[in-house]
Each structure stands twice: as C-alpha cells, then as structure tokens.
LUMRO-546846 format. One record per residue: residue in three letters; z, y, x of N, C-alpha, C in turn; residue number from 1. Coordinates in Angstrom, 2 decimals, decimal comma. Each point is the difference from the previous one (the first is absolute). Example, Ala and Ser with C-alpha at 12.3 -4.5 7.8 and 13.67 -1.06 7.14 Angstrom:
REM LUMRO-546846
tortor / n_up / n_north / n_east / ca_up / ca_north / ca_east / c_up / c_north / c_east / bafi
ALA / 7,80 / -5,69 / 13,19 / 0,00 / 1,19 / -0,89 / 0,00 / 1,20 / 0,90 / 1 $
SER / -0,72 / 1,05 / -0,35 / 0,06 / 1,19 / 0,82 / 0,73 / 1,09 / -0,77 / 2 $
//
This chain:
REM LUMRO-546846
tortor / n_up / n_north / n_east / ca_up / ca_north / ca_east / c_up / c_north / c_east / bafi
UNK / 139,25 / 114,80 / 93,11 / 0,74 / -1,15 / 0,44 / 0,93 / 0,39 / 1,13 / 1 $
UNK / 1,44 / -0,24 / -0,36 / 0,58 / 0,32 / 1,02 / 0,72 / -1,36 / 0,80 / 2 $
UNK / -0,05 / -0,10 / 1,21 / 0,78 / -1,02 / 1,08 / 1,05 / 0,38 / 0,48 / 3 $
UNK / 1,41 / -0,73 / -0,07 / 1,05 / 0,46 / 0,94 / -0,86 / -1,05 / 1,09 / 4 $
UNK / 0,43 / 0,59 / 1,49 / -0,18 / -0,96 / 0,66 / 1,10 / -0,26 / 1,07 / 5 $
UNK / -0,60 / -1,48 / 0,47 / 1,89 / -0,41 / 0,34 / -0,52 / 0,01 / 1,76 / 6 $
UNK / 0,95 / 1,04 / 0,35 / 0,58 / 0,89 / 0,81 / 1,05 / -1,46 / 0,86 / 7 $
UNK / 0,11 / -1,02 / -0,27 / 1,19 / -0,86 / 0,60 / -0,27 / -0,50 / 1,40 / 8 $
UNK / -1,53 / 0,09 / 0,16 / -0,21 / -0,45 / 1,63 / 0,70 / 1,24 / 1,24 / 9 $
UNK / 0,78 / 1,20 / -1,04 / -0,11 / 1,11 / 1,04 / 1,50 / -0,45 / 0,27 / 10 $
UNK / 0,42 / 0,49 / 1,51 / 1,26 / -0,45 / -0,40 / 1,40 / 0,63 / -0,28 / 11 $
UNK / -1,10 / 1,97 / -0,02 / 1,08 / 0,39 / -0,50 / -0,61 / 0,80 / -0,31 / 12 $
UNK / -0,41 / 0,40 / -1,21 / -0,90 / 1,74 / -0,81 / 1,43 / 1,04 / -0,15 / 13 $
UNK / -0,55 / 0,82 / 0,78 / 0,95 / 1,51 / -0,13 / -0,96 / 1,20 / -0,20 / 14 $
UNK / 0,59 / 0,67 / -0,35 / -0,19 / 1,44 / -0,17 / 0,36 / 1,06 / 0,46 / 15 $
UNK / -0,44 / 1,33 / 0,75 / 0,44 / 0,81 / 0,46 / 1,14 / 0,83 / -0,94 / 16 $
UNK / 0,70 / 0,60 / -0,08 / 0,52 / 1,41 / -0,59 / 0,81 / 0,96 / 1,47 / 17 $
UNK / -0,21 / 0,69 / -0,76 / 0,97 / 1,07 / 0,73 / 1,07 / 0,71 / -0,21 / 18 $
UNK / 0,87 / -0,53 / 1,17 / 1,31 / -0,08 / -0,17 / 0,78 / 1,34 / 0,05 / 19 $
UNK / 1,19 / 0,21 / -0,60 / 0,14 / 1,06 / -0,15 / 0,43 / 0,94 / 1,01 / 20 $
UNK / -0,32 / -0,28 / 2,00 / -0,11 / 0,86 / 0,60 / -1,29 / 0,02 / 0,19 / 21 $
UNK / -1,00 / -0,17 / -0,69 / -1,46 / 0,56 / 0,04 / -0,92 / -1,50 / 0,61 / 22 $
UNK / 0,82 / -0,97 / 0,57 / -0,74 / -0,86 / 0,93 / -0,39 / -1,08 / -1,29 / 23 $
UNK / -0,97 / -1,11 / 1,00 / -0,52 / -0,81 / -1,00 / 0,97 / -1,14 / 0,25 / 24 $
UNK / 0,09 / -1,17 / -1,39 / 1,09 / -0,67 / -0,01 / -0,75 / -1,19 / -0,55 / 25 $
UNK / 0,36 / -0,94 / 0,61 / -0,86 / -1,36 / -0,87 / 0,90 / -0,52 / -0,97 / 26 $
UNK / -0,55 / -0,47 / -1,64 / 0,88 / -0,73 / -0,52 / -1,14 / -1,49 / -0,54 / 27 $
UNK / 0,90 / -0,68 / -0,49 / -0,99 / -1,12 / -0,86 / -0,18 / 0,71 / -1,10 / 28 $
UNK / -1,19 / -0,75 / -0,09 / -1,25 / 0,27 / -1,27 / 0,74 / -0,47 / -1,27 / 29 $
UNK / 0,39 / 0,46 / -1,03 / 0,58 / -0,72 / -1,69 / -1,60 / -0,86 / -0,34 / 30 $
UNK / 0,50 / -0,58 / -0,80 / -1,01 / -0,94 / -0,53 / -0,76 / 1,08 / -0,63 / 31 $
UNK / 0,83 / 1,06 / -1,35 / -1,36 / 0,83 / -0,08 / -0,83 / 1,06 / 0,77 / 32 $
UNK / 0,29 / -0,07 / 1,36 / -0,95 / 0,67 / 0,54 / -1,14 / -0,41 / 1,20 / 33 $
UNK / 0,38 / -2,15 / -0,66 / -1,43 / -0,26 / 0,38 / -1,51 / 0,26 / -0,26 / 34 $
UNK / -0,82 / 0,37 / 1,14 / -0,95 / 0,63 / -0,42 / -0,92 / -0,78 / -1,31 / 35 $
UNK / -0,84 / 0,16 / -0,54 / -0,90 / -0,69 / -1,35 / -1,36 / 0,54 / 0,33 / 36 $
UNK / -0,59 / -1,71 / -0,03 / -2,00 / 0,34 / 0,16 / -0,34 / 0,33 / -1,20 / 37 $
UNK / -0,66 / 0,68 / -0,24 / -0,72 / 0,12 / -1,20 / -1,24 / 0,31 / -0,03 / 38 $
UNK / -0,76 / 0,75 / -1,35 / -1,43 / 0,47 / 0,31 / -0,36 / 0,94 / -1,21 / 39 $
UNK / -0,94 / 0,81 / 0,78 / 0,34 / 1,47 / -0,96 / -1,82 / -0,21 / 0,08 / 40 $
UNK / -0,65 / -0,14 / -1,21 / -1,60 / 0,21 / -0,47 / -0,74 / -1,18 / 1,20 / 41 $
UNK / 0,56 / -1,15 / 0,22 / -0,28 / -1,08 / 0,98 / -0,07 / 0,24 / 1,54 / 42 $
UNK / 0,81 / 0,97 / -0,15 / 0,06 / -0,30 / 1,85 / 1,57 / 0,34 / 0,23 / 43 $
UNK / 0,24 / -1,08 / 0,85 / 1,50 / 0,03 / 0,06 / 0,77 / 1,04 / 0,91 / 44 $
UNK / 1,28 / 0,00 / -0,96 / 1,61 / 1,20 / 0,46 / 0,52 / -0,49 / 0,28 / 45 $
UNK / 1,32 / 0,43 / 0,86 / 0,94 / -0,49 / 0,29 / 1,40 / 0,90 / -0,49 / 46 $
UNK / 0,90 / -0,31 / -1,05 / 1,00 / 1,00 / -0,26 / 0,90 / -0,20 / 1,08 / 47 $
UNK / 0,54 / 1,28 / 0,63 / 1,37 / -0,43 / 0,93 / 0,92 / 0,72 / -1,01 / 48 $
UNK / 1,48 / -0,67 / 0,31 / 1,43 / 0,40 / -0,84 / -0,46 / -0,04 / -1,73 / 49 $
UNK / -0,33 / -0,93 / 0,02 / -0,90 / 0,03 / -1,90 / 1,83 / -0,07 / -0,58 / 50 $
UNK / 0,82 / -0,25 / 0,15 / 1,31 / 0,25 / -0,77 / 0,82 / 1,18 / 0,32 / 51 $
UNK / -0,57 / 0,80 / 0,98 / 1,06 / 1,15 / 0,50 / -0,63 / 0,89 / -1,03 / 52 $
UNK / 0,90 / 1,26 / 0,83 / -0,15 / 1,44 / -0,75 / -1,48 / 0,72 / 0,22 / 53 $
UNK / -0,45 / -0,27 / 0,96 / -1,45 / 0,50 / 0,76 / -1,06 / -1,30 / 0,17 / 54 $
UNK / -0,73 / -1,01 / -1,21 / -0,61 / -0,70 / 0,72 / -1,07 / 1,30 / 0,32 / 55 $
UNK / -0,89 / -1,35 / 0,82 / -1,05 / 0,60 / 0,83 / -1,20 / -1,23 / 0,13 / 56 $
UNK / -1,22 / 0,52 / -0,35 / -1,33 / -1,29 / -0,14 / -0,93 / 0,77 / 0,90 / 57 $
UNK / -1,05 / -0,70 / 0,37 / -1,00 / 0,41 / 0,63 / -1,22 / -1,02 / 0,17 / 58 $
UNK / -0,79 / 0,09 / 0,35 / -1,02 / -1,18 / 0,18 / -0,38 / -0,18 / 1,21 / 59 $
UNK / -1,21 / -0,57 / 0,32 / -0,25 / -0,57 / 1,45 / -0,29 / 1,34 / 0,87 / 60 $
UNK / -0,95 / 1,26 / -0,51 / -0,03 / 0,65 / 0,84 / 1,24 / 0,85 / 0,39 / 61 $
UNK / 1,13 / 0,31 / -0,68 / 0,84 / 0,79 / 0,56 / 1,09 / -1,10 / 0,56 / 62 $
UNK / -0,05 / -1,36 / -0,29 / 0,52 / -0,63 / 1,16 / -0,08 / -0,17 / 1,51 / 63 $
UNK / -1,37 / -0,04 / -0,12 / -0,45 / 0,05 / 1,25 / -0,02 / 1,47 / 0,64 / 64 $
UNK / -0,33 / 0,84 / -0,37 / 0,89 / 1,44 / 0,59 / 0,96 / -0,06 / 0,13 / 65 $
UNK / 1,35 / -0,24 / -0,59 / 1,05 / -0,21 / 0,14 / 0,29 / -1,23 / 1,39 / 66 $
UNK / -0,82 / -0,93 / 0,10 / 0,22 / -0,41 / 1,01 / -0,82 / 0,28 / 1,14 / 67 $
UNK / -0,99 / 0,54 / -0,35 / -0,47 / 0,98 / 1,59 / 0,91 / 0,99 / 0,80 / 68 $
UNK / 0,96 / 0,55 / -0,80 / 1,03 / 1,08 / -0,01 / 1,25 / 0,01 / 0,17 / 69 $
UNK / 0,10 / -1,45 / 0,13 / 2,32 / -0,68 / -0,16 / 0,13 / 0,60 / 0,92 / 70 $
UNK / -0,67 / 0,59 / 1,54 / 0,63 / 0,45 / 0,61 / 0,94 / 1,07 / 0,16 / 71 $
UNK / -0,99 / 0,92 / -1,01 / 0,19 / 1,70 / -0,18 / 1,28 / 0,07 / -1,18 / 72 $
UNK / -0,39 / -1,06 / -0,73 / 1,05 / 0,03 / -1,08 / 1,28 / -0,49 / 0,19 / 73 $
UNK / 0,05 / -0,89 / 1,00 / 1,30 / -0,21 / 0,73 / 0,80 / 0,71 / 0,58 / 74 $
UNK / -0,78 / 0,90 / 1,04 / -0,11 / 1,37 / 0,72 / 1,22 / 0,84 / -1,20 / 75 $
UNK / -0,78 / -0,08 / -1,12 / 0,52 / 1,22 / -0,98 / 1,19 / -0,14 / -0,46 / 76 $
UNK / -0,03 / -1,54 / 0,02 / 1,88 / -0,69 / -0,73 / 0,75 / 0,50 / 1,11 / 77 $
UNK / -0,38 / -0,54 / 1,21 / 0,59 / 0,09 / 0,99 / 0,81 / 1,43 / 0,59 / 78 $
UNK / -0,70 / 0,72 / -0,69 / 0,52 / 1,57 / 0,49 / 0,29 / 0,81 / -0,78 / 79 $
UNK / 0,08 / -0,86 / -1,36 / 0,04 / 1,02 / -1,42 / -0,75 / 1,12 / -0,27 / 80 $
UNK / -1,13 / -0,26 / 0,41 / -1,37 / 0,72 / -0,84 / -0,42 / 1,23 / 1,15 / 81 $
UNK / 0,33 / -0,70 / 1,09 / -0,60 / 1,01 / 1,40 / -1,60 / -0,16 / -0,14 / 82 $
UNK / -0,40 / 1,11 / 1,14 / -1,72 / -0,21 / -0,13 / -0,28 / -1,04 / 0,69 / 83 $
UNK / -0,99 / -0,35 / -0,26 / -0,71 / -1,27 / 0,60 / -0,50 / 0,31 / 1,37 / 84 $
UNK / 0,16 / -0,72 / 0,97 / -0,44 / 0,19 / 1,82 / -1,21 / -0,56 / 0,03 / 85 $
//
C-alpha cells in the first residue's frame, strides 16, 4: 500500500543539490519528488524522490539513524564530502 502524503501544511519543501560551484543550493520539491509512505512485509517505508532518477526508501530504523546523524550529514553537503569533525 502506497500513500502520497500531503506535504501542504509545510510551507515550503525544498531540496538540497549542489550547485555547480560545489556549494549547496535550495530548490522546490516537483510534485514527483514528494516523499511516499509505504510498507515493505508490514512495517512501514518511506520512498524519498519516488519520481527522480535516484529514488531512495528506507524504514524506521535507518530513519532514525539518519536522524541521529543530520548533523554529520549536513557537515558533508556543506563541504563537499570533507571529513567529519
């Protein structure tokens, strides 16, 4: 079962990329690369960019790593893939 879910209370969903002097660049999110709940053998995923070239899913535990970690991974956008301090 998959859910789009509506993203409209935010008041503005962007996305990082990196711009082409290396820095990070915010743009708005396309409709297809709102993220999608879903569920993989009953425990739920979340696809991010489910319409781009690279989606990307994961479930609750590597979410929550991922958010134990926004710091370091920010760190990494931030400097284009310097070591972590």
């Amino acid at each position: 079962m998959q859910v789009r879910v509506n993203y409209s209370h935010m008041s503005e969903v962007t996305r990082t990329d990196i711009s082409e002097n290396g820095t990070p660049a915010q743009q708005p999110m396309s409709e297809s690369s709102i993220p999608v709940i879903s569920d993989y053998q009953g425990k739920p995923t979340i696809l991010l960019n489910p319409g781009g070239r690279y989606p990307f899913s994961m479930g609750m535990a590597k979410a929550r790593m991922v958010l134990n970690n926004v710091r370091y991974i920010q760190h990494f956008v931030d400097t284009n893939g310097a070591a972590v301090e």
